[in-house]
KOLBA-76591 format. One record per residue (C-alpha): x, y, z; residue in one letter. Coordinates in steps of 0.5 Angstrom, whole numbers, padded with zeros to 4 digits, always signed. Example, Ala and Ser with C-alpha at 12.3 -4.5 7.8 and 13.67 -1.06 7.14 Angstrom:
% KOLBA-76591
+0025-0009+0016A +0027-0002+0014S 
% end
This chain:
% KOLBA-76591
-0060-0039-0043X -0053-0042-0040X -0053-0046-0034X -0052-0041-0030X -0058-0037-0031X -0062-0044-0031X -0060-0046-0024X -0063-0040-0022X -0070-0040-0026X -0070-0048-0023X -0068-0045-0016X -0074-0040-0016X -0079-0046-0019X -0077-0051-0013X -0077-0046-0007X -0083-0042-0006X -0081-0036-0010X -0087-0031-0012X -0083-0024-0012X -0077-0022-0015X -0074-0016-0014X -0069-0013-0019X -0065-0008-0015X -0060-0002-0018X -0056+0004-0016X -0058+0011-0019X -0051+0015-0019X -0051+0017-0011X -0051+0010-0008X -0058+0010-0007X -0061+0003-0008X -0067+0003-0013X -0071-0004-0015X -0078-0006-0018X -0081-0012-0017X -0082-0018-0022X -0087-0024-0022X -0083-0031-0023X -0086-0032-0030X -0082-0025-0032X -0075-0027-0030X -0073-0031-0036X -0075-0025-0040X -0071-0021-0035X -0065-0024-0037X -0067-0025-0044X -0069-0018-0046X -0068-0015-0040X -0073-0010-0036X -0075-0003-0038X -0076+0003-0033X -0076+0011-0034X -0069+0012-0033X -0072+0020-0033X -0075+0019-0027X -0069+0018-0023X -0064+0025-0021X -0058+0025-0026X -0060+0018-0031X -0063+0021-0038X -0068+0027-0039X -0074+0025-0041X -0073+0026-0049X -0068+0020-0048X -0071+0016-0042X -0070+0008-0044X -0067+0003-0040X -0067-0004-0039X -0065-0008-0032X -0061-0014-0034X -0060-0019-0026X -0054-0022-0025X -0055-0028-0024X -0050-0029-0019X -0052-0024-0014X -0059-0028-0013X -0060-0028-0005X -0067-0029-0001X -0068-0023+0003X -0070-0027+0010X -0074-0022+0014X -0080-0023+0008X -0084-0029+0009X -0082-0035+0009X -0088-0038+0005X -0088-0034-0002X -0081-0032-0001X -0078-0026-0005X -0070-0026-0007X -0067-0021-0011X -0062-0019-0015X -0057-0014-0017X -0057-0011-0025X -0053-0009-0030X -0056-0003-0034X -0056-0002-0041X -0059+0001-0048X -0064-0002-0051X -0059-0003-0057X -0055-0007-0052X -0050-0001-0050X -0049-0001-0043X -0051+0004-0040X -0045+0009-0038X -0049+0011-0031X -0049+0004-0029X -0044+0004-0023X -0043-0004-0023X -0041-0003-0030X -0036+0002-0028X -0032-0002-0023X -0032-0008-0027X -0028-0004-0032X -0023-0002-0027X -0022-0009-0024X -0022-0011-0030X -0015-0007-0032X -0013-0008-0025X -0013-0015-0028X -0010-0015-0035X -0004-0012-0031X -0004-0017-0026X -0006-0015-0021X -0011-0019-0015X -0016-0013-0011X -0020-0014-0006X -0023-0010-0001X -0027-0010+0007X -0031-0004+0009X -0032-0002+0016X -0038+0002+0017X -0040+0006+0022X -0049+0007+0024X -0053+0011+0029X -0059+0008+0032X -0065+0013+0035X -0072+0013+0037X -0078+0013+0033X -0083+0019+0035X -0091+0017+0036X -0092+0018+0029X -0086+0013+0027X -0082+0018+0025X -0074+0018+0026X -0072+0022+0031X -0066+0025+0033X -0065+0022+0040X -0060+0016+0040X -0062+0010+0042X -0058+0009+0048X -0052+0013+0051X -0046+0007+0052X -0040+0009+0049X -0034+0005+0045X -0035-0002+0046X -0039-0003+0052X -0044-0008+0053X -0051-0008+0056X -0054-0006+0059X -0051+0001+0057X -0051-0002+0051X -0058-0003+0048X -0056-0005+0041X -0053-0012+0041X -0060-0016+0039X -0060-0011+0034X -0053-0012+0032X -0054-0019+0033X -0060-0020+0029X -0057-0016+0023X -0050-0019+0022X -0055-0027+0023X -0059-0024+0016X -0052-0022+0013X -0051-0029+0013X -0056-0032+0011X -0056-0028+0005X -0048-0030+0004X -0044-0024+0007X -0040-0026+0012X -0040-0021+0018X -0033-0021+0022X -0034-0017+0028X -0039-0012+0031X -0039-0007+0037X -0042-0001+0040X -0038+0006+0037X -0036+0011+0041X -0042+0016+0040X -0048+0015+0042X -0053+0010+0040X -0047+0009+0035X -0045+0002+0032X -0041-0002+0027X -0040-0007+0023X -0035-0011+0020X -0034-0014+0013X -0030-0021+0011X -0025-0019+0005X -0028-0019-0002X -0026-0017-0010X -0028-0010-0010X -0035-0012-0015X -0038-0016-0009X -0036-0012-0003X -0039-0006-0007X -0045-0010-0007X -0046-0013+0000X -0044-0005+0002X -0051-0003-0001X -0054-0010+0002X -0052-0008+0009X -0054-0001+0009X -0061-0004+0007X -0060-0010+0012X -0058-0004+0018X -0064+0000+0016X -0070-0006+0015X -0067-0010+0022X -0067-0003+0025X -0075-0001+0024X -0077-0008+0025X -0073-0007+0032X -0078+0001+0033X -0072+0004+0031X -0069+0009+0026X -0061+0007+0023X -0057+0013+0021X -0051+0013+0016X -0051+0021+0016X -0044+0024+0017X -0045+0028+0023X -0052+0026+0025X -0050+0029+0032X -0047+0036+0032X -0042+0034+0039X -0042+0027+0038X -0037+0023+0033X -0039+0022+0026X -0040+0016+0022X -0035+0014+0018X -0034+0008+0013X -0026+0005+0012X -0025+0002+0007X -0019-0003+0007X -0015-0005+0001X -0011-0011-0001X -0007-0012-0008X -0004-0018-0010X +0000-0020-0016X +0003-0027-0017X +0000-0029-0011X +0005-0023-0008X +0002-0018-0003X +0004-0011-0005X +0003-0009+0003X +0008-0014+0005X +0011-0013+0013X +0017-0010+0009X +0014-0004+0006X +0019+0001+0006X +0022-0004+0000X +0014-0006-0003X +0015-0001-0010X +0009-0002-0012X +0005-0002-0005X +0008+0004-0005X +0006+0007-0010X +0000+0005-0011X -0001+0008-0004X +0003+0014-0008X -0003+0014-0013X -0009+0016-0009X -0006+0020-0005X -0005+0024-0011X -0012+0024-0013X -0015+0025-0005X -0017+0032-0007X -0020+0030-0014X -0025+0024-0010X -0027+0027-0005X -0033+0030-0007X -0034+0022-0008X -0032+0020-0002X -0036+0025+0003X -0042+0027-0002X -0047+0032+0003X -0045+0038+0006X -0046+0034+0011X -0041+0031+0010X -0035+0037+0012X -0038+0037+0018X -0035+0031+0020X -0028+0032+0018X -0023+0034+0022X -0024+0032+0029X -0026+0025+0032X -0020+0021+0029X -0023+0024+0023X -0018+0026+0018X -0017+0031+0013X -0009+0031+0011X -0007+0027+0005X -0002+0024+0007X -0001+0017+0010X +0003+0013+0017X +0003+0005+0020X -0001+0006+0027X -0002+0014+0026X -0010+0014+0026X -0009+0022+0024X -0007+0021+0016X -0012+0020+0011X -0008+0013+0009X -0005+0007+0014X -0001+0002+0013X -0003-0003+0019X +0002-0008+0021X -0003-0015+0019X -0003-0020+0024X -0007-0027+0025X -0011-0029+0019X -0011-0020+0017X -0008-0019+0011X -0003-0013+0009X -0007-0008+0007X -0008+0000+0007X -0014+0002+0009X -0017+0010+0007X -0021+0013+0013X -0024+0018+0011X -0030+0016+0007X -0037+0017+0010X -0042+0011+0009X -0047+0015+0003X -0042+0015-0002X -0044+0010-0009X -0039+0005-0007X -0038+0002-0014X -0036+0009-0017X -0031+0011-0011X -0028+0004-0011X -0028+0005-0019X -0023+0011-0018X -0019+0009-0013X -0017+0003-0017X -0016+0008-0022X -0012+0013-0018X -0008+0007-0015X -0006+0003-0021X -0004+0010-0025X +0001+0011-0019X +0005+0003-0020X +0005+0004-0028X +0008+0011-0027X +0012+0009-0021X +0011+0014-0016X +0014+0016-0010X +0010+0015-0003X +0012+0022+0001X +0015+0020+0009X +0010+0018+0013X +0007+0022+0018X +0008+0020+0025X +0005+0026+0028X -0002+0028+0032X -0005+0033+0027X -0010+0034+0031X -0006+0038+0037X -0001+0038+0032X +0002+0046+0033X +0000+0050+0025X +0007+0050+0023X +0007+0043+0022X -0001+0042+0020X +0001+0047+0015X +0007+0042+0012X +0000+0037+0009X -0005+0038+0004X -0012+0038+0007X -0018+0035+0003X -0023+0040+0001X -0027+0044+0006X -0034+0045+0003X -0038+0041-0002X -0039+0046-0006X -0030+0046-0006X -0031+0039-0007X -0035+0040-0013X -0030+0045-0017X -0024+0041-0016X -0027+0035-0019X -0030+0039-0025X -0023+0041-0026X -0020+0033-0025X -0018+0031-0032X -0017+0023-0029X -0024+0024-0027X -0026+0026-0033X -0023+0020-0036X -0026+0015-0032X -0034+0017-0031X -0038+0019-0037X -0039+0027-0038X -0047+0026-0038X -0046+0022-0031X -0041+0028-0028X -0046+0033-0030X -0052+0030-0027X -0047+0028-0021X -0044+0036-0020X -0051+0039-0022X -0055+0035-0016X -0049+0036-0011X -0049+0045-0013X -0056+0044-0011X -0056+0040-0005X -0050+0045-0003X -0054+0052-0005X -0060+0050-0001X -0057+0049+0004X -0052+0055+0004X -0058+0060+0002X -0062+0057+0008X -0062+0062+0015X -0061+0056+0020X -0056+0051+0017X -0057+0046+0021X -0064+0045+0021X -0063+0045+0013X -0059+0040+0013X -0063+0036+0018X -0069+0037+0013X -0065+0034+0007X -0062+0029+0009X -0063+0026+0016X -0069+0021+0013X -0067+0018+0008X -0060+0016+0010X 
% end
């Protein structure tokens, strides 16, 4: 074992440690784990852990189930809300064969080969999220209900705002576990809320976005409370958005410097993921839920860019303070698999600066209000899933970034999840059934 993973099994021995939790991704974000004893985590490093990747939607098929969970042992953090006698931590894993390969639906995997092209081109990436929630009531039964936990508005304090212990008390169990919280406040739907994150290389932040939404979801039941991170919880209300922001550096320059209409590479980076919008968004807005969304309440769907302009699918904010320059794409929704979207948007990012592409005017108009012979100057993202769906199965960029087993399982669950609820007679009842408990 190198000194690493020592310190580790040294750190588990000293600290009351009795159960492990070894924690992945399946291919649409959604965190699995399994518990090991203490006496079992030399041989999970050593050898790995083997589960039945058959068992879980778009891995392998029963024929060719076997997968080993390997942790990373950098990713280990104590989970606080457990006991503090007997204490339980866990750890991210990487997913392999059992000859060794990795697993080509291991979405960590997958992003750490972006980073590292992003890397033997020279480039520095990290990346902050800022992700919307809503809390509701729980019924008598302890089920989610669809009644919102308070009726404040965007930024307003208690007592209209009735979420700040809950806030409080996520944000203090993000940083006892090492992820570092920027800011929080009351959203403007009701019982809505978000939370904002420090900037991290894009394997890190891809890690403590799935930590956080489990830390909202556990620190919310706790409170009697149900968190919601669905697109559209609320049909009149906003929807729940994730923005992501992105820095690029190279030899210590930032490519999104204040003088951005003379950064080439910021700007065809830029240029780069606004050419594959359409292609990703299948990835990033992965529920026919999600389309509901889209649109309206500063939510955007044209592929095209602006400075301020909260209407365009990419913004260039101005940086000021500590803030670095940056782009921040704001149509993303939170049940996205973080690893595979910030994958493809390195991708799609450096694939425009080696190819220089030029980044179209920006957009400096309310496209939402905005007159139909203006709207129709811009490319929107899809309208549906199910037009998601087809125009990623038609991307040859994705098919050469994303195995054609894992795209396969991805499209077959996602026309699905789209043929229910299309053939349902109420659609938003459907929807509600399918996907309001578990996200």
């Amino acid at each position: 074992m190198d000194t690493t993973v020592s310190e580790v099994v040294q750190f588990i021995a000293e600290n009351d440690v009795k159960f492990i939790r070894l924690a992945f991704c399946d291919i649409f974000g959604n965190q699995k784990n399994i518990a090991i004893m203490p006496s079992e985590l030399p041989r999970a490093f050593a050898h790995g852990i083997h589960f039945n990747a058959s068992a879980l939607r778009g891995f392998l098929n029963v024929e060719d189930s076997d997968l080993l969970l390997f942790p990373d042992p950098s990713t280990l953090s104590i989970l606080p809300w457990r006991p503090s006698q007997g204490r339980v931590v866990r750890f991210y894993c990487d997913i392999k064969y059992p000859d060794g390969r990795p697993f080509e639906g291991d979405g960590r995997n997958i992003l750490r080969a972006a980073c590292q092209r992003a890397r033997r081109a020279g480039y520095s990436i990290t990346m902050g999220t800022a992700s919307e929630f809503y809390l509701f009531e729980l019924d008598e039964t302890g089920a989610p209900t669809s009644l919102p936990h308070d009726h404040g508005e965007y930024f307003d304090v208690a007592p209209l705002d009735k979420g700040e212990n809950v806030r409080r008390q996520i944000c203090l169990t993000l940083e006892e576990m090492g992820i570092q919280p920027e800011s929080s406040h009351h959203e403007q739907g009701p019982g809505q809320h978000e939370i904002d994150f420090r900037y991290a290389d894009a394997l890190e932040a891809a890690d403590n976005f799935v930590t956080f939404k489990w830390v909202v979801k556990s620190m919310a039941a706790s409170s009697g409370l149900f968190a919601s991170f669905l697109p559209k919880p609320l049909p009149d209300a906003p929807g729940n958005g994730l923005h992501l922001s992105i820095t690029v550096c190279k030899d210590g320059r930032n490519l999104f410097h204040p003088r951005f209409d003379q950064a080439d590479e910021g700007r065809s980076f830029v240029a780069g993921i606004l050419r594959r919008s359409a292609e990703l968004t299948v990835f990033g807005n992965p529920l026919t839920n999600s389309y509901a969304r889209l649109g309206e309440f500063e939510a955007p769907k044209y592929i095209t860019w602006s400075h301020q302009n909260r209407c365009p699918l990419i913004s260039i904010p101005l940086a000021h303070g500590d803030t670095p320059n940056r782009m921040k794409i704001r149509a993303l929704d939170g049940c996205i698999n973080p690893y595979i979207v910030f994958a493809l948007l390195i991708h799609a990012g450096l694939d425009g600066i080696e190819q220089k592409l030029p980044l179209g005017p920006a957009c400096d108009v309310n496209l939402f209000t905005a007159p139909a012979e203006v709207v129709s100057r811009y490319d929107a993202v899809p309208a549906s899933l199910c037009e998601a769906i087809r125009l990623a199965q038609q991307s040859r960029f994705i098919g050469a970034h994303l195995a054609a087993r894992t795209l396969e399982g991805f499209f077959s669950a996602k026309q699905a999840e789209h043929d229910r609820i299309a053939a349902a007679r109420n659609r938003p009842a459907a929807e509600h059934e399918l996907y309001f408990a578990r996200y």
